[in-house]
Structures are given as structure tokens and as C-alpha cells.
ROZASE-40569 format. One line per 10 residues: number of its first residue (from 0); for each residue x, y, z of N, C-alpha, C, O, CB. Coordinates in steps of 0.02 Angstrom, whole numbers, m for minus. Glycine has a CB too. Layout:
NUM	X:Y:Z:X:Y:Z:X:Y:Z:X:Y:Z:X:Y:Z; ...
This chain:
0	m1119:546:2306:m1183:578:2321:m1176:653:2322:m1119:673:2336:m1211:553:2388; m1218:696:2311:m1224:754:2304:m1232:778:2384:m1265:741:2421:m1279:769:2254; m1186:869:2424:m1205:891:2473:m1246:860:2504:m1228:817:2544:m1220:937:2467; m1315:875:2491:m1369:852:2535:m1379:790:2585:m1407:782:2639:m1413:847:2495; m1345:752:2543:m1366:652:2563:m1279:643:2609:m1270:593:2645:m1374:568:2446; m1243:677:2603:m1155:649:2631:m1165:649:2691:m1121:615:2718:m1079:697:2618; m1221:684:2749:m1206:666:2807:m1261:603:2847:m1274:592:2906:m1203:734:2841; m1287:566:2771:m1322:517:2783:m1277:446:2770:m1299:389:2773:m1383:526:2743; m1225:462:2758:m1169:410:2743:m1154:370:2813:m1126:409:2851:m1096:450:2714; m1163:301:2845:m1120:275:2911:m1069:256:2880:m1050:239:2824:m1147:218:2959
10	m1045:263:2953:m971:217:2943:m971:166:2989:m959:167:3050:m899:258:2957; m988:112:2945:m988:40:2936:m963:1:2899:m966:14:2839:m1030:22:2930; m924:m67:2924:m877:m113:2875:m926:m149:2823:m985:m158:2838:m831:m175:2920; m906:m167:2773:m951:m204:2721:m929:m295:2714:m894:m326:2753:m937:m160:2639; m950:m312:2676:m916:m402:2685:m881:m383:2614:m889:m341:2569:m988:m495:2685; m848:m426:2625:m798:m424:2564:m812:m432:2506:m773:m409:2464:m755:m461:2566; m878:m473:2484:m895:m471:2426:m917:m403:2406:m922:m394:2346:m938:m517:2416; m930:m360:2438:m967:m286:2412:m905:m229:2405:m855:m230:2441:m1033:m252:2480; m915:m186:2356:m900:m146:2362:m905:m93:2412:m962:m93:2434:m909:m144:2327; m859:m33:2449:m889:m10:2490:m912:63:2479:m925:101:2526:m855:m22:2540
20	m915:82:2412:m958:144:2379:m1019:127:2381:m1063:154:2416:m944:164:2305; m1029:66:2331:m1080:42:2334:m1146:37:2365:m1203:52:2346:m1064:15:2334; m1114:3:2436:m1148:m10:2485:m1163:51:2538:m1215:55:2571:m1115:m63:2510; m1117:89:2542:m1135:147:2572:m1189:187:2541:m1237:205:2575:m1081:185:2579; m1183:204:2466:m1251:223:2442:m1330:203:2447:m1378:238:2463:m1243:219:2394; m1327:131:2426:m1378:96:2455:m1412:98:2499:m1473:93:2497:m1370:59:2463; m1362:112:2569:m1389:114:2628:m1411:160:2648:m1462:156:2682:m1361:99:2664; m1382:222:2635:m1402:287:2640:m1468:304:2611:m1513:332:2643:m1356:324:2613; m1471:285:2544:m1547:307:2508:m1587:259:2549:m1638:285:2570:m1558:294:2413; m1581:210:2562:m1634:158:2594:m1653:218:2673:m1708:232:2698:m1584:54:2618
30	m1601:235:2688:m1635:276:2764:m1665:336:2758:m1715:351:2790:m1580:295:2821; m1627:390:2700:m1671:431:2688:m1738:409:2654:m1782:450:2666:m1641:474:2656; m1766:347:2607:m1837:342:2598:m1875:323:2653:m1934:339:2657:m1852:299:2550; m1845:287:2700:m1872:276:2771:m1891:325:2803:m1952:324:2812:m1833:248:2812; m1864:369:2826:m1876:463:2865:m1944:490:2807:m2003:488:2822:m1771:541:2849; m1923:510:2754:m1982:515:2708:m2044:494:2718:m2095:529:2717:m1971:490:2659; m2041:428:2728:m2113:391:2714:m2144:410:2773:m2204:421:2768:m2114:305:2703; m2114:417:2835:m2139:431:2910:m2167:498:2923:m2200:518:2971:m2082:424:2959; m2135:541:2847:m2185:629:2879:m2211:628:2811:m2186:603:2760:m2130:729:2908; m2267:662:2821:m2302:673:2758:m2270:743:2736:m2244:786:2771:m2389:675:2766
40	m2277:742:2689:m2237:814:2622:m2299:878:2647:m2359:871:2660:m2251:784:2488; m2263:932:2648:m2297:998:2677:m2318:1024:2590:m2284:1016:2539:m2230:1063:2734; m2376:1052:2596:m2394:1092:2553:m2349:1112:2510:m2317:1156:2538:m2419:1136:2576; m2326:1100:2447:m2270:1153:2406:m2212:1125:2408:m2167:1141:2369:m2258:1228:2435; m2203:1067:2468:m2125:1042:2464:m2102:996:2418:m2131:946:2396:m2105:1012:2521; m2023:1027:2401:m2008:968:2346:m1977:899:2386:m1929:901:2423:m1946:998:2285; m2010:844:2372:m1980:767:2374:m1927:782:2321:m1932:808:2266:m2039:695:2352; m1860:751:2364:m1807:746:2319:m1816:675:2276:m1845:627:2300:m1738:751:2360; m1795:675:2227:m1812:587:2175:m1758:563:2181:m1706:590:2160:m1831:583:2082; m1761:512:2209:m1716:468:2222:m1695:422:2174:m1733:379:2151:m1733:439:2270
50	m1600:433:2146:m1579:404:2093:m1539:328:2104:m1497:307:2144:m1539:457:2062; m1574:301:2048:m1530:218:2053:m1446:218:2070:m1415:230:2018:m1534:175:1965; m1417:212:2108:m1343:213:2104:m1315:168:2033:m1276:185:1989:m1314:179:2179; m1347:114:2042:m1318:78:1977:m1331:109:1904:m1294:99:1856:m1349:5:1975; m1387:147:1902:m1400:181:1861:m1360:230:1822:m1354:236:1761:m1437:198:1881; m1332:267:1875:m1282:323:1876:m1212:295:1867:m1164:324:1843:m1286:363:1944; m1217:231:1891:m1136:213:1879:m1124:175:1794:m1071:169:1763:m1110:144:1951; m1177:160:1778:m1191:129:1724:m1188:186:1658:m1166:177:1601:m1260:95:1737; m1220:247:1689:m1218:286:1613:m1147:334:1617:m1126:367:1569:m1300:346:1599; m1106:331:1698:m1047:384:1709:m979:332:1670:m926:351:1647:m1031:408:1814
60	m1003:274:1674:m915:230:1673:m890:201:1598:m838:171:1587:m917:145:1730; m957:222:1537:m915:234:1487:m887:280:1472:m834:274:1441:m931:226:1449; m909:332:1485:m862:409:1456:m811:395:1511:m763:433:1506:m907:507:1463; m808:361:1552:m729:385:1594:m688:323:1542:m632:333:1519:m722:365:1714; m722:271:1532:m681:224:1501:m639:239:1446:m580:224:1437:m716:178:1483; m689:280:1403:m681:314:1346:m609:372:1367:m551:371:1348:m762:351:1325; m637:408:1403:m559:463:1405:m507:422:1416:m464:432:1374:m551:527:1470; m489:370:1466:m469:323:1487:m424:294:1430:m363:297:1427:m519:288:1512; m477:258:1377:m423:227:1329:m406:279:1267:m386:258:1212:m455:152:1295; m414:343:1280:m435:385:1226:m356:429:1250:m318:453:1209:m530:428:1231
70	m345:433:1325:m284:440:1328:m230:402:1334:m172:420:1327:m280:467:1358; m254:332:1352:m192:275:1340:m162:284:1270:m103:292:1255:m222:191:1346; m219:281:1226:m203:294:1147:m151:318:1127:m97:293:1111:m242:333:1116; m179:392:1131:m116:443:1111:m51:448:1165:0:481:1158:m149:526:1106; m64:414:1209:m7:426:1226:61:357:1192:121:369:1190:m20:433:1310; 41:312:1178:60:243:1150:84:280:1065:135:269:1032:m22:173:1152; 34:318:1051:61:327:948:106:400:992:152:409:952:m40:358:847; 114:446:1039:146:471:1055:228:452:1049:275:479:1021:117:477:1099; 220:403:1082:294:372:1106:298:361:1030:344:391:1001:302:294:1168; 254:318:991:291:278:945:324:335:892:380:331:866:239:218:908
80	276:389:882:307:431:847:381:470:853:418:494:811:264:466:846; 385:466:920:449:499:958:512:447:960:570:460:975:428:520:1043; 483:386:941:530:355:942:584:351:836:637:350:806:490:281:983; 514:351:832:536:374:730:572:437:726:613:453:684:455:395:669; 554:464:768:592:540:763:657:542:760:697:566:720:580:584:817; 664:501:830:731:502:835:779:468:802:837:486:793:743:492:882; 735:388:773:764:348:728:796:399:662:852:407:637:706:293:706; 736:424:651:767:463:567:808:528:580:838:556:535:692:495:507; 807:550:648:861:613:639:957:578:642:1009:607:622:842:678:725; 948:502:677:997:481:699:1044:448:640:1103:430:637:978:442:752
90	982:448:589:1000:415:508:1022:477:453:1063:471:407:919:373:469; 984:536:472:1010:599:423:1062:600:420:1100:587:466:999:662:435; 1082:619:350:1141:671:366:1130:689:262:1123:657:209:1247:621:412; 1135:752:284:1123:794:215:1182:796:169:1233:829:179:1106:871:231; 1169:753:110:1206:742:37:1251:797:30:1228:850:9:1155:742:m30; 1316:791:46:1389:839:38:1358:886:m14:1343:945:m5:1470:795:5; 1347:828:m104:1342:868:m148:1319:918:m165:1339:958:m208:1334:852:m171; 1244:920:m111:1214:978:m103:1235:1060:m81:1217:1117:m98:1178:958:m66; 1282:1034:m36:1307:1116:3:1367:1135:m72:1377:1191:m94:1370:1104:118; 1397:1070:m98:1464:1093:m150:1427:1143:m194:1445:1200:m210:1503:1022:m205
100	1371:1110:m211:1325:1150:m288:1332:1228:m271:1363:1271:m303:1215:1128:m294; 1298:1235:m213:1264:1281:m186:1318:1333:m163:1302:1391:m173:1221:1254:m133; 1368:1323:m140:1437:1354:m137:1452:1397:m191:1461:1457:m192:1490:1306:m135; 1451:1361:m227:1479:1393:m296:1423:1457:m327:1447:1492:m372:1485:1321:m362; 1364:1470:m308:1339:1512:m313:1310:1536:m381:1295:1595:m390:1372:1541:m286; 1304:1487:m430:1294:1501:m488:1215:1494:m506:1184:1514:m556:1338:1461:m524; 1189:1452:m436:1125:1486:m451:1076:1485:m379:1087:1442:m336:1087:1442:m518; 1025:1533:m370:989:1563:m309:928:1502:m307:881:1489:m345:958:1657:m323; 958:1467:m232:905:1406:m233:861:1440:m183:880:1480:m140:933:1322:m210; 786:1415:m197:727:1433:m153:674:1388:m124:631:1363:m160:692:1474:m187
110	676:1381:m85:617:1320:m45:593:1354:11:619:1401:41:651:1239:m13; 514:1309:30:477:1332:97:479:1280:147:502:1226:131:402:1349:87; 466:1287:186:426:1197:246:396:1189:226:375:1233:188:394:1181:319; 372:1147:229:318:1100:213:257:1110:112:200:1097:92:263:1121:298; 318:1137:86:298:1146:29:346:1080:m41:400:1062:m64:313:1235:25; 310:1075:m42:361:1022:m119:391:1039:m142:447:1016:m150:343:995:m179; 363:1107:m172:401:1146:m237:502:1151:m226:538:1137:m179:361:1249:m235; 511:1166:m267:597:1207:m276:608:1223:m319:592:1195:m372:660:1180:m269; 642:1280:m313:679:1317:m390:743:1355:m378:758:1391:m331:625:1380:m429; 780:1337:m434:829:1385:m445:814:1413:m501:775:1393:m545:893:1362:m446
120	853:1471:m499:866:1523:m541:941:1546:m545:987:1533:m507:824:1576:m521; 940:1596:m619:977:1631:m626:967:1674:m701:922:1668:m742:1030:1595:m611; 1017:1710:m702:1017:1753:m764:1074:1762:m815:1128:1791:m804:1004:1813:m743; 1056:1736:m869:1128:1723:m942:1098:1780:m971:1037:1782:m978:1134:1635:m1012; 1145:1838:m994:1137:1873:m1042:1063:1908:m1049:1032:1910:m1102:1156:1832:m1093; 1043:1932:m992:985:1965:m991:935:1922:m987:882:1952:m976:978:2004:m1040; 928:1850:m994:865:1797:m979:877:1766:m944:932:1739:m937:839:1757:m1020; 823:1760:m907:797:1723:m860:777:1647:m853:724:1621:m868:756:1751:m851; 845:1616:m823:835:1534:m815:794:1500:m764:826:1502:m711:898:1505:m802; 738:1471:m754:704:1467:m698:733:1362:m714:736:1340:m772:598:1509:m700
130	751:1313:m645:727:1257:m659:682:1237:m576:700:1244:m517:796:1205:m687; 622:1209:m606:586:1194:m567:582:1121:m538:586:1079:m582:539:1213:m591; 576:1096:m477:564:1036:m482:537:1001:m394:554:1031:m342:636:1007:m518; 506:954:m393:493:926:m332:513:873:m272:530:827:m309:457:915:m344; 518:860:m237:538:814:m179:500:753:m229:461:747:m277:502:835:m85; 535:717:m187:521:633:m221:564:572:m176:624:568:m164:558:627:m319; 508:529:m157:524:483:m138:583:443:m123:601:421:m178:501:468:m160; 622:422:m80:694:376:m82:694:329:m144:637:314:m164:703:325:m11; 731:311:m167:742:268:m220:716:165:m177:729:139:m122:848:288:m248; 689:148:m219:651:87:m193:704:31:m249:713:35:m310:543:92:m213
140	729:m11:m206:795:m65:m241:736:m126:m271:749:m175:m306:872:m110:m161; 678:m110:m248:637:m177:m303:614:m164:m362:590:m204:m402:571:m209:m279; 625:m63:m373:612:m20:m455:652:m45:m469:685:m83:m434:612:58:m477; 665:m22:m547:713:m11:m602:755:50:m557:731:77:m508:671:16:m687; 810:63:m579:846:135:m584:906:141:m600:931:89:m621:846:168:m531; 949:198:m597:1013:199:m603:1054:203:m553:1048:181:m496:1027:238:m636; 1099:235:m577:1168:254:m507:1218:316:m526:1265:322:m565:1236:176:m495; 1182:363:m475:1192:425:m466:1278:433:m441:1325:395:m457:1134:450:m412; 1281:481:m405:1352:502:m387:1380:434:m319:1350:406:m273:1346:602:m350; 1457:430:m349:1483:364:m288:1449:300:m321:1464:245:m297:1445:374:m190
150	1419:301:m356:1398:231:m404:1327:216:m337:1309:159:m324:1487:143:m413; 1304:262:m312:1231:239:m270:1173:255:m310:1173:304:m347:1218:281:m195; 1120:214:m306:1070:230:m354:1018:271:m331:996:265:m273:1043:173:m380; 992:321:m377:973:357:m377:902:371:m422:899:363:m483:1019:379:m381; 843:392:m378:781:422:m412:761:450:m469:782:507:m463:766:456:m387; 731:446:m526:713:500:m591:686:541:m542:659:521:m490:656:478:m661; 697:611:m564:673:659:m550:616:696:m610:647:704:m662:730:693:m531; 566:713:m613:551:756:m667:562:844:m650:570:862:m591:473:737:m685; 563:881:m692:594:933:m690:575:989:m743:550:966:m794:657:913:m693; 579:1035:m742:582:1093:m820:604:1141:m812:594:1173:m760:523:1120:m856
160	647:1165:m866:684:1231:m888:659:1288:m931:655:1296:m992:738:1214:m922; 638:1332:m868:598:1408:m929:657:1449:m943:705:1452:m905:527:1476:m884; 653:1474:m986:697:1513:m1018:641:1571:m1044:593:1568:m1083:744:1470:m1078; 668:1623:m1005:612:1666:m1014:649:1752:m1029:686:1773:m984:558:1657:m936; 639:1791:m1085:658:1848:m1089:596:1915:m1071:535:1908:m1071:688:1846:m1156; 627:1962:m1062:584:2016:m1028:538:2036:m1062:504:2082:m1039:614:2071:m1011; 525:2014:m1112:476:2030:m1164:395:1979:m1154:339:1982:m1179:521:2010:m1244; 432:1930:m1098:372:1899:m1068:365:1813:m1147:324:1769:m1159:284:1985:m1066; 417:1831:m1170:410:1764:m1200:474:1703:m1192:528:1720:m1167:399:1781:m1278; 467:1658:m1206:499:1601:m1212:496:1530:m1214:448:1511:m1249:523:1605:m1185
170	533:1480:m1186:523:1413:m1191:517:1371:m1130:543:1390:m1078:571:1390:m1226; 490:1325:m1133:504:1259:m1072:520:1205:m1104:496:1185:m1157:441:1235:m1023; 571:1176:m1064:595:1113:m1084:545:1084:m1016:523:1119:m970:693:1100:m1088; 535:1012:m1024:506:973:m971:549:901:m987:546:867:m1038:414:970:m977; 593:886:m923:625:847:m921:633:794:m856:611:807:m800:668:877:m937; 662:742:m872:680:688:m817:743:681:m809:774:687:m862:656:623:m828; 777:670:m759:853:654:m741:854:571:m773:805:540:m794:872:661:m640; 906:553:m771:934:500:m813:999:471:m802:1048:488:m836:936:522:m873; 1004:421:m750:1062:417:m718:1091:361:m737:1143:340:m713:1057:420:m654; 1045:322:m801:1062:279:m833:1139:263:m885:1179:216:m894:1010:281:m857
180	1128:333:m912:1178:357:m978:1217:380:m957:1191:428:m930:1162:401:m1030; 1277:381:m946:1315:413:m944:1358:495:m968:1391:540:m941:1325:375:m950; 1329:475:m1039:1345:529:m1083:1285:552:m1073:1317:605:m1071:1367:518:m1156; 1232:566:m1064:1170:603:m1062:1125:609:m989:1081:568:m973:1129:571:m1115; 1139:655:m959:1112:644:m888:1040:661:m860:1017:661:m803:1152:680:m848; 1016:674:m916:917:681:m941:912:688:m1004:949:697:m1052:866:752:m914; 843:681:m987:792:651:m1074:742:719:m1058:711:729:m1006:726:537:m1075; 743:757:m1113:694:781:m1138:613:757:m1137:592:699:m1140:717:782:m1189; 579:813:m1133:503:763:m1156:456:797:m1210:429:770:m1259:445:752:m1082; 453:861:m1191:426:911:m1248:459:984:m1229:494:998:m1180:333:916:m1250
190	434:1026:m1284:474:1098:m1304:424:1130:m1307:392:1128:m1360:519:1109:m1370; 402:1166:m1259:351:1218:m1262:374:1294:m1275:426:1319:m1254:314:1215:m1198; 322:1330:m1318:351:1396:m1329:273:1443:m1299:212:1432:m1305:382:1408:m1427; 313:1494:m1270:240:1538:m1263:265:1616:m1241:305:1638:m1200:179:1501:m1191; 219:1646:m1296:230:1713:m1324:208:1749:m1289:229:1805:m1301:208:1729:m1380; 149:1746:m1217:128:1789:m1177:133:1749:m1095:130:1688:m1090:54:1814:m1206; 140:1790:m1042:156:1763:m986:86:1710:m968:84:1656:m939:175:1824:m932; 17:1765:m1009:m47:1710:m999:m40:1642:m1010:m62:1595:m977:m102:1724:m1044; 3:1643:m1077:7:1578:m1127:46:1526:m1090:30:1467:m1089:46:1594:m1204; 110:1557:m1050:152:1520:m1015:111:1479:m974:114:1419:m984:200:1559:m980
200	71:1501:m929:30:1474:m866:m46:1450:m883:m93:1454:m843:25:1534:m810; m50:1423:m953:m112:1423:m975:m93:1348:m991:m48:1330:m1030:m139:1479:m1033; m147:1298:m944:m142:1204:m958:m154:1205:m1019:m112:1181:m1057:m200:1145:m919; m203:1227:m1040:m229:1204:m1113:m160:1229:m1184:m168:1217:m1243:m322:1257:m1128; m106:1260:m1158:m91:1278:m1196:m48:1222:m1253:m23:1168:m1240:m69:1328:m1169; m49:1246:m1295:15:1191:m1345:83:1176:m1308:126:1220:m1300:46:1236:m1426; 92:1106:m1284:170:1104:m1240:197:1079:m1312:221:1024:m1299:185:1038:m1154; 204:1090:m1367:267:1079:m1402:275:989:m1435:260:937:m1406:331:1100:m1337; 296:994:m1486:320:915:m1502:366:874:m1444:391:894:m1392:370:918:m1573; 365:814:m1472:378:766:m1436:456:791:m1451:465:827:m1500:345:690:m1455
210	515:770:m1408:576:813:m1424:596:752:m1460:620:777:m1510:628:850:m1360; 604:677:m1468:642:623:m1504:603:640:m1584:629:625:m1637:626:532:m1464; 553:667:m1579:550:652:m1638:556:719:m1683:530:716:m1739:492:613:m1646; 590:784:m1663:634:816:m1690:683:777:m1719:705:720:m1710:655:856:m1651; 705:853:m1782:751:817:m1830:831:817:m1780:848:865:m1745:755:868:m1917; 869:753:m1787:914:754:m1736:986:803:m1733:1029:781:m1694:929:686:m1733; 998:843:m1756:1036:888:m1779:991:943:m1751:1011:991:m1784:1053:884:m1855; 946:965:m1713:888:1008:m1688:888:984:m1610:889:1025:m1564:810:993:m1732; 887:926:m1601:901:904:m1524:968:918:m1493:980:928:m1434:892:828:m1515; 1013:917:m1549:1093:924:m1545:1097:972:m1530:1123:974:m1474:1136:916:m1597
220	1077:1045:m1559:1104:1112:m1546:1056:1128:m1508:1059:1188:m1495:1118:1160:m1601; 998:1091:m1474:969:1134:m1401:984:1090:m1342:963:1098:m1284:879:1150:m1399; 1016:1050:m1362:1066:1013:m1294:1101:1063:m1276:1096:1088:m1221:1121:948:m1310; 1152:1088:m1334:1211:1131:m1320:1180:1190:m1285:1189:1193:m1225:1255:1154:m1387; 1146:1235:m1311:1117:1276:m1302:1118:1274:m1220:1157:1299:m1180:1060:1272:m1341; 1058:1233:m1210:1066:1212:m1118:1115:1225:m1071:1127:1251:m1017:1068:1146:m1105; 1150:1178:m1141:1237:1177:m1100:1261:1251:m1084:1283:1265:m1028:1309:1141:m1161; 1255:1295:m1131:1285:1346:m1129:1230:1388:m1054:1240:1448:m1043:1289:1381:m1215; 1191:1359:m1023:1148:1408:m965:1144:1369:m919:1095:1373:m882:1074:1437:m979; 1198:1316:m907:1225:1289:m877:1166:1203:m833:1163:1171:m780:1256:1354:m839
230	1132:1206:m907:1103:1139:m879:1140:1062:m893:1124:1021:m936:1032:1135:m910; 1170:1060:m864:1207:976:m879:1210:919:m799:1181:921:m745:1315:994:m910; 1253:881:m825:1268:828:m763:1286:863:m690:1267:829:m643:1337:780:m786; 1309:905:m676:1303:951:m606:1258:944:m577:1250:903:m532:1302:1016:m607; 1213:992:m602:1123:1023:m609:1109:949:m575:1112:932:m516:1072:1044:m714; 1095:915:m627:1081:826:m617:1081:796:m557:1043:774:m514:1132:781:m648; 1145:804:m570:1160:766:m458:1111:821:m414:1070:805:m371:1286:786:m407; 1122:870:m431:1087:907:m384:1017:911:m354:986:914:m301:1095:953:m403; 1007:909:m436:912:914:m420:902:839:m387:858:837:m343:847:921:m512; 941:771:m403:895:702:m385:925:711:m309:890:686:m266:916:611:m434
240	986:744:m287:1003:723:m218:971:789:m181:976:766:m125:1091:709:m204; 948:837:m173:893:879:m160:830:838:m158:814:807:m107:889:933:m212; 798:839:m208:744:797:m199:731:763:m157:676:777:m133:738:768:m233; 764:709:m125:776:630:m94:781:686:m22:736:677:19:867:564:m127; 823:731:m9:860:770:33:759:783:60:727:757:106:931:848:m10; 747:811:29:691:872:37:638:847:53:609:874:100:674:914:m19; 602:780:16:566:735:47:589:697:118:546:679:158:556:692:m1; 654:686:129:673:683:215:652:711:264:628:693:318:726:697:233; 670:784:231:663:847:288:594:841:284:576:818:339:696:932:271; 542:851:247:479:871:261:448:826:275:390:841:285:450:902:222
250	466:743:286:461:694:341:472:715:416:428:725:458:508:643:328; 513:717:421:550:717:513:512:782:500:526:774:441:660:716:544; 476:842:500:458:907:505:363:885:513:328:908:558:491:960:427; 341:844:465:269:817:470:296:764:546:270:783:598:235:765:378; 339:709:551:336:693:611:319:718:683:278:692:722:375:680:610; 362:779:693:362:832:734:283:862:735:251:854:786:420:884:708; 263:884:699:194:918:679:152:870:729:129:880:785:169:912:584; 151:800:675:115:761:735:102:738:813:56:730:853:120:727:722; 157:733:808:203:735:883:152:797:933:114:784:979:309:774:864; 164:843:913:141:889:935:66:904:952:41:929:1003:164:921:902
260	33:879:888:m54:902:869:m74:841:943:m120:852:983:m100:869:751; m28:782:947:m67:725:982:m49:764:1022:m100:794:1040:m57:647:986; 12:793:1060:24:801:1134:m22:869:1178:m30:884:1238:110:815:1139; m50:902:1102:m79:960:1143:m158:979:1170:m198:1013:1139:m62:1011:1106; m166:952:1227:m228:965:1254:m280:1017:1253:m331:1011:1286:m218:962:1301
């Protein structure tokens, strides 16, 4: 009850079937309409309106219900999330091959949080090697696939190699890892050439023939070529165990995120 009516409250026992909020309200409004009815209202005075208790309890006890299960909720996908957390940090552990590559320093790797992208770079003879490529999924044993480094199987990656000189022209290879072959540790897909940096970044532009159906003595010497700017089986392991690596991390990192967005009031 509001100020006004609390020192109309007795204190009296109730029978056990009643509530004793309840019944104290009841009783109270029943005595203040009693006093009421006995003086007549003065000129100008306000009659207070007397509210249904059940009324009030009826339109107050879904929204409490509501916060009620609204914080049972989050606190339940709380836990459960905290409990994944810990599951997948207790399962990490970041692919050796990765830190070996990267040691060796032959080329400047770059990534953000919570971004897909990656690239390395470097520079042969005044041009500019860019290979680009994205996070990707764990390898699923009910696909097709191969078997990467240690004979464990391992994800296609897709991928591409710009080769780009200061003159603002050059090529892209667009490729997939290939952990199938042994002797060949990706497949080609097309050979794009583009003469202005517009042209480079332009969808519509010409990406180039299909690379198998170059003459094969033409696939031969831009294999090598590659070879010589150091794209081969290395590179390979690298980019598919990165990948796998990188989609982890930016799991357990979106975990956390969540974790968080629920816990903060």
C-alpha cells in the first residue's frame, strides 16, 4: 500500500488458507471505505479511489515473472557458455608449424580480431608478392579430404597470389591447397592480369583463362616461376594450418564477446 493507507494496516493473525498480504489489504481498504461513507466529502475534497488489490497484483506479477525468468535465462546460457570456453581453451594448442614458418622470416604475416582476412607478403627483386587468404572451418572426417603435415587431414584452403610491380601492374593466380598430391601441393584456377590498380580491384574485370586448359609447357614454367617467389609445399602447410588455427581463435574470442554482452547489465 502506498504512505497514506500503512497506518491502517492491524496486526492480526489470518487462517491459514489466506495469504497474509492479502488479507491485510482487504481489510484495511474495507475500513477506510467504512470512515468514508460516515463523513460526507467537504467542498473541493479529493476521495481517494480505491484500488482492487487483486487487480494490482494481477497486472504487477507478470513483469516480475518476466525479469524473473529473463534472468534465470541468461544466467543458465551464461554458465553454458563459460563452460565451452573453458572446454576449447583446454583443447588449444597452436600448430608448431605455424611459429617454424614464421621464424624464418621470409615473409611479413598480418591479421586483425575478429577479422577473416590474412596476408603475407614480401618482396623478390623489386615486386611485390601479396598471398591472401581466409580462416576456414576444422576439417569434417564425413568430407572428402587429404592429409596434411604428420599424415593428419587437412582442409582445402582457397587462396591467391598477386604479383604486383610498381608500375601498378601485374598478375593473380587464384588457388586451392591440395593435400591430395603429393608432388603438387595446389591447383591453380585462373590467371588474371591487370594493367591498372583500378583494373586489379575491378569484379567485372577479365580473371584470365581457365589455367588446365593452358598449353602444358605454359603451366610448367609458371609453376616454376612461383617456385622461384617462394610459393610451394611450405607456404601450403602454412596457409591450411593458419586457417584451421585462425577460425579457433576467432571462436573462443566471439565466445568471450558473448560471455560478456549476456553478463553486462
Amino acid at each position: 500500500l502506498c504512505a497514506p493507507f500503512r497506518s491502517l494496516q492491524p496486526c492480526i493473525s489470518f487462517p491459514s488458507h489466506c495469504t497474509a498480504p492479502a488479507m491485510a489489504t482487504r481489510f484495511a481498504l474495507s475500513q477506510l471505505a467504512r470512515g468514508l461513507s460516515k463523513r460526507p466529502a467537504s467542498a473541493g475534497a479529493v476521495v481517494p479511489r480505491l484500488v482492487n488489490s487483486s487487480m494490482v497484483s494481477r497486472q504487477l506479477l507478470p513483469a516480475v515473472q518476466c525479469r524473473f525468468f529473463a534472468d534465470s535465462a541468461s544466467s543458465k546460457l551464461s554458465e553454458v557458455v563459460a563452460n565451452e570456453i573453458s572446454h576449447e581453451k583446454s583443447q588449444y594448442e597452436k600448430p608448431p608449424i605455424i611459429q617454424r614458418f614464421l621464424d624464418k622470416k621470409e615473409w611479413k604475416f598480418e591479421e586483425k580480431t575478429a577479422d577473416v582476412n590474412m596476408v603475407l607478403t614480401k618482396e623478390v627483386d623489386g615486386t611485390k608478392v601479396s598471398v591472401e587468404f581466409q580462416l576456414s572451418t576444422p576439417y569434417n572426417p564425413e568430407d572428402e579430404g587429404g592429409e596434411g603435415e604428420g599424415g593428419e587431414e587437412s582442409t582445402p584452403t582457397d587462396f591467391s597470389i598477386t604479383v604486383e610491380k610498381k608500375d601498378s601492374t601485374g598478375v593473380i593466380f587464384y588457388c586451392t591447397t591440395d593435400s591430395t598430391d603429393p608432388s603438387h601441393r595446389f591447383m591453380i584456377g585462373n590467371v588474371k592480369y591487370f594493367a591498372t590498380a583500378e583494373e586489379k580491384d575491378n569484379a567485372s574485370s577479365y580473371n584470365g583463362p581457365e589455367f588446365e586448359d593452358l598449353d602444358e609447357s605454359m603451366q610448367e614454367r609458371m609453376d616454376e616461376w612461383l617456385a622461384t617467389l617462394g610459393v610451394g609445399e611450405e607456404l601450403c602447410d602454412f596457409i591450411d594450418a593458419c586457417a584451421v588455427d585462425k577460425e579457433q581463435r576467432e571462436y573462443m574470442n566471439w565466445l568471450t564477446g558473448i560471455k560478456s554482452f549476456i553478463e553486462t547489465k
